[in-house]
N, C-alpha and C positions, 0 to 999 in steps of 0.2 A: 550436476554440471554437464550441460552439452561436451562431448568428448571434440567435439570438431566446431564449435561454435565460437564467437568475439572474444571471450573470459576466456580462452584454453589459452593456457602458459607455454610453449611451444619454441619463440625464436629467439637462439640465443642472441648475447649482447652482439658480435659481429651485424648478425641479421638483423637486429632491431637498429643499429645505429643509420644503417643503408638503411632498412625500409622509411624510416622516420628524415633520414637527409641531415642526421647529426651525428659530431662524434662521440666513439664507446665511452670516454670520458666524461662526457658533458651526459650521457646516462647513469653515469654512478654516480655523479653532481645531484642529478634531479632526485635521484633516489634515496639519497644521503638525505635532502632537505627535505624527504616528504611530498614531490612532487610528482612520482611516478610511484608505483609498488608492486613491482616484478612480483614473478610466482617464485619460485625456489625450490633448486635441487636439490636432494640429502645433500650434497656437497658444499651446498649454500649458493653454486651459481646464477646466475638471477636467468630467468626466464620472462621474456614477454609474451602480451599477449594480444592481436589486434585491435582488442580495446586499447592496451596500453600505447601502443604506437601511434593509431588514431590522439590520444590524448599528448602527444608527446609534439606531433605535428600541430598540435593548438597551444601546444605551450611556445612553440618556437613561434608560431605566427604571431600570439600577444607580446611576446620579448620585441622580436624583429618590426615587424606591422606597425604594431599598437605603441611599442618603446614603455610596456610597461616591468617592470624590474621584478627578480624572481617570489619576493614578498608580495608582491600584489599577484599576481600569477597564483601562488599559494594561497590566497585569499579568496580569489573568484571561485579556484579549485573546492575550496571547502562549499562556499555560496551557492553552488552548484549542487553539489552530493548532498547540502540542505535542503535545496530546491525539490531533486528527487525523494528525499527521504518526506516531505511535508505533502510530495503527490501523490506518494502511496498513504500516507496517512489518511489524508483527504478522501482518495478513494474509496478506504475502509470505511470513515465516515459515513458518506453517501450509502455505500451499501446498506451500511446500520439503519440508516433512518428511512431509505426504503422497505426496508424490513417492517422497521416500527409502522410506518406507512400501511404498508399492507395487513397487518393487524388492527391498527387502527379503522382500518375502513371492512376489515369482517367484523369485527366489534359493532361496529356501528350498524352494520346490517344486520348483523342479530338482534339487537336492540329493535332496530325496526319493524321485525318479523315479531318480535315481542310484545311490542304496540299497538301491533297492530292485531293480534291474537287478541290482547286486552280489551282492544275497540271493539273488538265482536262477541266478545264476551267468553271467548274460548278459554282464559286462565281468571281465576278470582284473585282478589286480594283484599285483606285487609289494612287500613293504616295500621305504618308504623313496621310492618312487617315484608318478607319478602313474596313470592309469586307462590301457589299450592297450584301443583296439579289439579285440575279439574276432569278431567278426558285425556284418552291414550291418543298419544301423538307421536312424531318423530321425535322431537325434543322433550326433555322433560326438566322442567323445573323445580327445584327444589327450595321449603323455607323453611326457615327453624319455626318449631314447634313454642308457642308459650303454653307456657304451663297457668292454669288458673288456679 
């Protein structure tokens, strides 16, 4: 955790009700129904934290603004932290199949350098079986042996 960054737990309730433009009560409101989730002192005092305030000042503009009621509020809240959590997911995703991706396509070009070994007669093979070394090269292929 950044020591000085959005998530550092920092202002108390006084300071967070001012920065946010509500009162300390209507913070321990929010907090009670799960709509903010201060840091905490050994003491249990709540601590905010820029992030929290930020989200607190959006809670007031949906209530105020928008006239929607603190259940729906709570609602968005969650739709929201799903939204993010499904981004990151998503991301990882995409990594992954970049990954596979790029696997895919050395695969695919050894195959082709394989091929084309074979077109020129640099590896032999038998049906039914796999590649035998024929000649010292950088690659080397290996087949199982039948036994006759």
């Amino acid at each position: 955790m950044d020591p000085f960054g959005d998530d550092t737990p920092v202002y108390v309730i006084s300071v967070a009700a001012q920065l946010s433009g509500l009162h300390p009560q209507t913070l321990r409101t929010y907090d009670r129904l799960g709509l903010v989730s201060p840091g905490r002192t050994a003491g249990r005092g709540r601590r905010y934290s820029m992030r929290d305030i930020v989200q607190l000042r959006e809670i007031q503009r949906l209530s105020q603004e928008e006239g929607i009621n603190l259940s729906g509020i709570k609602h968005i809240l969650e739709l929201q932290r799903d939204n993010i959590h499904l981004r990151e997911e998503l991301a990882k995703a995409h990594a992954a199949l970049e990954d596979l991706a790029n696997e895919l396509e050395s695969t695919r070009a050894v195959a082709a350098r394989l091929a084309q070994q074979r077109r020129r007669g640099d590896v032999a093979e038998s049906p039914g079986t796999d590649l035998v070394p024929i000649r010292h090269t950088g690659v080397v292929i290996w087949h199982e042996r039948h036994s006759d």
